[in-house]
C-alpha positions as CSV (number, residue, x, y, z in Angstrom):
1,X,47.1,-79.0,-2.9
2,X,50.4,-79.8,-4.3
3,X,49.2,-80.7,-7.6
4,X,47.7,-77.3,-8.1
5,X,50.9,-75.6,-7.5
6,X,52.9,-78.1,-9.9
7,X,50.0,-77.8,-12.7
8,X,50.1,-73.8,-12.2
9,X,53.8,-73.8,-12.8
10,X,53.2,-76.2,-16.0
11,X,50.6,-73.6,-17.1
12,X,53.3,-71.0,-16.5
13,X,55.9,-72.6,-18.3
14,X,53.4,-73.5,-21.1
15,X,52.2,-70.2,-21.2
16,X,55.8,-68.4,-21.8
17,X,57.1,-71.5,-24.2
18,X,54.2,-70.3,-26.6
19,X,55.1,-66.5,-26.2
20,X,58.8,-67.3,-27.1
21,X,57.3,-69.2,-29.8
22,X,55.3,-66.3,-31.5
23,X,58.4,-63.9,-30.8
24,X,60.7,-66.8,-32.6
25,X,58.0,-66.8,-35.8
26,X,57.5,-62.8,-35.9
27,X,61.3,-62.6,-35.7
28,X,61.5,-64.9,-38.8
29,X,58.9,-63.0,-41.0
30,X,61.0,-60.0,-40.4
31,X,64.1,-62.0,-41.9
32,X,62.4,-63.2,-44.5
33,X,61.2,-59.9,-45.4
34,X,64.6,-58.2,-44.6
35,X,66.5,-60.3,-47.3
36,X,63.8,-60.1,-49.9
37,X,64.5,-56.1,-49.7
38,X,68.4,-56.9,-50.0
39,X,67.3,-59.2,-52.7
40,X,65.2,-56.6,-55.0
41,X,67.3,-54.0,-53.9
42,X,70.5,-56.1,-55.4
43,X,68.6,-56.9,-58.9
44,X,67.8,-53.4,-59.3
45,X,71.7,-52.3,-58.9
46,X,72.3,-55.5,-61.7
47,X,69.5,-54.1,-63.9
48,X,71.1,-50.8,-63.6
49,X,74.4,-51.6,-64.1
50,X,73.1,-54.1,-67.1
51,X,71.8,-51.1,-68.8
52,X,74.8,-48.8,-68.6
53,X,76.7,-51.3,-70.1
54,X,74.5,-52.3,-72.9
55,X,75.2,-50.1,-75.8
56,X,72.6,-48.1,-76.6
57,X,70.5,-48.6,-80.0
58,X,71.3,-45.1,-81.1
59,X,74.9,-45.9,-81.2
60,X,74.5,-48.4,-84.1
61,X,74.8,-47.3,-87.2
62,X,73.7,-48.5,-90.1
């Protein structure tokens, strides 16, 4: 009988090790995809800035 009640409690602790685990990996993806946001959202301000300071073709004269 004892056995039953120690494997239960395994199967329990087993059971919420693998929730923590999917939490851990969805909590990750949302990182990942978090900083590649920052990350475009950064390049964009470069380009932008880039392109204010290039001088502009209708400038040059010829």
């Amino acid at each position: 009988m004892g056995i039953w009640l120690e494997l239960g409690i395994f199967g329990l602790v087993f059971v919420f090790a693998f929730w923590q685990m999917h939490d851990v990996r969805k909590a990750q993806e949302h990182t990942r995809q978090q900083r590649a946001r920052e990350k475009a959202a950064q390049e964009a301000k470069d380009a932008r800035e880039a392109a204010k300071q290039a001088p502009d073709e209708t400038d040059i004269k010829s």
